[in-house]
PANUTOR-928986 format. One record per residue (C-alpha): residue in three letters; x, y, z. Coordinates in steps of 0.5 Angstrom, whole numbers. Layout:
(ALA, (X, Y, Z))
...
end
This chain:
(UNK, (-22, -19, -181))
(UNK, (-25, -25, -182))
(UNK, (-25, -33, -180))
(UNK, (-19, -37, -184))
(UNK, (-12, -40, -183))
(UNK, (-5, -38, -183))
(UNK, (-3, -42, -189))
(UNK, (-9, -40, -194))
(UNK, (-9, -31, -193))
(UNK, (-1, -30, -192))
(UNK, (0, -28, -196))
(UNK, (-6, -22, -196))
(UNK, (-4, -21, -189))
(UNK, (3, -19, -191))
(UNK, (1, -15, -197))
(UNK, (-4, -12, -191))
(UNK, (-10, -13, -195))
(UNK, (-12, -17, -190))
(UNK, (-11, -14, -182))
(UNK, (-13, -21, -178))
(UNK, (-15, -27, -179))
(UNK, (-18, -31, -172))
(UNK, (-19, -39, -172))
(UNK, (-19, -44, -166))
(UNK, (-14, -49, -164))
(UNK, (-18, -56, -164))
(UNK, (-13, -59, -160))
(UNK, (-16, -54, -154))
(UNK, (-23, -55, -155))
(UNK, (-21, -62, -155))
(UNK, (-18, -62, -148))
(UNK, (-23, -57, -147))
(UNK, (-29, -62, -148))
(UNK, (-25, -68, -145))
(UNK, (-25, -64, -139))
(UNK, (-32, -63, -140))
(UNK, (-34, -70, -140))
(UNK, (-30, -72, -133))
(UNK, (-34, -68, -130))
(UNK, (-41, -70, -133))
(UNK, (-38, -78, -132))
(UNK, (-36, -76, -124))
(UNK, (-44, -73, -123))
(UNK, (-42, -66, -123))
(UNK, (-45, -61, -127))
(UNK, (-43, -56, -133))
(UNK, (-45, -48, -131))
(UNK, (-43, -42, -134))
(UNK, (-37, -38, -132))
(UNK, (-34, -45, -130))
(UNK, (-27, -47, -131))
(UNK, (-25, -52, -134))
(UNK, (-17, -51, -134))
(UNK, (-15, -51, -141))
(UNK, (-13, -44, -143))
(UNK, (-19, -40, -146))
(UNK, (-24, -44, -143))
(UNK, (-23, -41, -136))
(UNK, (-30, -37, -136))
(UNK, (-35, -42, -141))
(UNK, (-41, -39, -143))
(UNK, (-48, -42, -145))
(UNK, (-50, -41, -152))
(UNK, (-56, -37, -153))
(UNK, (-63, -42, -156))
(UNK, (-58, -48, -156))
(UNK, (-60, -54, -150))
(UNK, (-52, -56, -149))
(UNK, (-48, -52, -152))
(UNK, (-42, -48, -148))
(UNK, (-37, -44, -151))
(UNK, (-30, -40, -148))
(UNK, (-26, -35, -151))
(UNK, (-20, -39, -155))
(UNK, (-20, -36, -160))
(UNK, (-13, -34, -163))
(UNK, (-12, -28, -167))
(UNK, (-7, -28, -173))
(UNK, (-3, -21, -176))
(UNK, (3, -19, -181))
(UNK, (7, -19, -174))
(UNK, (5, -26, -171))
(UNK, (3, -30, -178))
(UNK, (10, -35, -178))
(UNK, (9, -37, -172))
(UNK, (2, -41, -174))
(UNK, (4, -42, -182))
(UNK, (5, -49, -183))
end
């Protein structure tokens, strides 16, 4: 298990060398912090457990020792059984 994308580790997940892969789509984290930005521009304020209506960032979460960073649990989970959906 590990960090990585379909397209790289296919063929170990098919073999099942590997179990899972995890990786993050951009496009969300992109509308995630889009979001984010409306809100500072508008005066509000980023807090935890905020949401900020894009799919895995509906309850973000401040990141210990850093002075801005926020981070939400969008991670997408790759195995054998799913792998041809996210291989490009």
């Amino acid at each position: 298990m590990g960090t990585s994308i379909p397209s790289m580790t296919s063929k170990y997940l098919a073999t099942g060398a590997i179990d899972k892969i995890f990786f993050w789509d951009s496009a969300l984290a992109g509308k995630a912090m889009l979001n984010m930005l409306e809100i500072l521009t508008k005066g509000g304020k980023i807090k935890a457990g905020m949401d900020l209506k894009v799919a895995g960032y509906n309850k973000i979460v401040k990141i210990p020792g850093t002075k801005k960073g926020w981070a939400g649990a969008a991670w997408v989970i790759v195995d054998k059984n799913n792998m041809a959906k996210y291989k490009i």
